[in-house]
VMD Tcl script that draws the C-alpha trace (Angstrom):
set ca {
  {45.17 6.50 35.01}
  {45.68 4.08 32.10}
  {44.09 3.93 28.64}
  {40.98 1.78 28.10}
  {41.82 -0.62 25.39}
  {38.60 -0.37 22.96}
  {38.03 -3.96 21.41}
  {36.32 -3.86 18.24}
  {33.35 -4.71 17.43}
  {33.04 -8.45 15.53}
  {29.30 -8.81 14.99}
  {27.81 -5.10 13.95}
  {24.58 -5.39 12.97}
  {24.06 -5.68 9.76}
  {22.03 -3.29 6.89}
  {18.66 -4.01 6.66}
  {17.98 -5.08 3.68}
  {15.47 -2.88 1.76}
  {11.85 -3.22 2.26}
  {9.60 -5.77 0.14}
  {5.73 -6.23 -0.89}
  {5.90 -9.25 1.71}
  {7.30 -7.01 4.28}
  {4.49 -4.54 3.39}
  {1.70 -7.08 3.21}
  {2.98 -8.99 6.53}
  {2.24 -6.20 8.61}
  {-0.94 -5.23 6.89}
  {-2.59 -8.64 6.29}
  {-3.49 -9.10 10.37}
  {-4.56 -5.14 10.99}
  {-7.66 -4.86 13.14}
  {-8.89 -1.30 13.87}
  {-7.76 -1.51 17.21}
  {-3.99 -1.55 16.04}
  {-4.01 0.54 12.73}
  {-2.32 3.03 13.47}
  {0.45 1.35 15.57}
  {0.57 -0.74 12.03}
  {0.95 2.47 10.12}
  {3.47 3.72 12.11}
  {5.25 0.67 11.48}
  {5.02 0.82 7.48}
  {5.46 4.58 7.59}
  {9.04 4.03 9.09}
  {9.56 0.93 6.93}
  {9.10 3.04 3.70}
  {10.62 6.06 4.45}
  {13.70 5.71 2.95}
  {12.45 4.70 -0.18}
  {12.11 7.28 -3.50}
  {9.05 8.26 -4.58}
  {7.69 5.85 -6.85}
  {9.14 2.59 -5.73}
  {7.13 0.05 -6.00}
  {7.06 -0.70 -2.36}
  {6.85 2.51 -1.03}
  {4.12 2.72 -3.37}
  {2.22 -0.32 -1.93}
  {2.74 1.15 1.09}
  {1.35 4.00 0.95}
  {-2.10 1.93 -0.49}
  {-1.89 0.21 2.82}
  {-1.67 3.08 5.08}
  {-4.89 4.44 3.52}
  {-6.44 1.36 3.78}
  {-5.34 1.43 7.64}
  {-6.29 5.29 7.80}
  {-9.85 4.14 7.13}
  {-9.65 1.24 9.23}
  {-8.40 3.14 12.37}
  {-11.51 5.48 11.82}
  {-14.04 2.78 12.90}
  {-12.64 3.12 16.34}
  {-13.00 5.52 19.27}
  {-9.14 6.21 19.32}
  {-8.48 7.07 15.84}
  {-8.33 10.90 14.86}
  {-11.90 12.34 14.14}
  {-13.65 11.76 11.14}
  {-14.91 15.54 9.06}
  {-18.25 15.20 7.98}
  {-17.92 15.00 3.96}
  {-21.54 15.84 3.21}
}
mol new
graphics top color blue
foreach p $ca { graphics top sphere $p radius 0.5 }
foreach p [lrange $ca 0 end-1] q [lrange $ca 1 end] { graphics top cylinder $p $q radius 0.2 }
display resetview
């Protein structure tokens, strides 16, 4: 059998470019409880690369609080410890 000629690649994707407040704030801005945690998954994996203490990932990690307490006014969010 012959070779397989391997043609390269012109159009590999490209970096993404490192995560902003807007990117942060555009996926938080429309959470409902319903979808807070599919949200925070979403942030989680935007921010993970980032160093502790960058501004973003620090925003971030606001919002997913802010989510964590929004997905616990449904019945599919983890359960909520009493905290009296």
């Amino acid at each position: 059998m012959g070779t397989v000629d391997v043609i390269p690649r012109r159009y590999a994707p490209a970096p993404m470019a490192e995560p902003t407040v807007r990117d942060i704030d555009a996926l938080w801005g429309p959470a409902t409880p319903q979808f807070a945690y599919q949200i925070a998954d979403r942030i989680e994996a935007l921010i993970a690369d980032l160093p502790a203490g960058h501004p973003v990932r620090r925003l971030g990690e606001l919002r997913l609080a802010d989510l964590d307490e929004l997905g616990h006014g449904t019945t599919k969010g983890p359960p909520q410890t009493p905290t009296h």
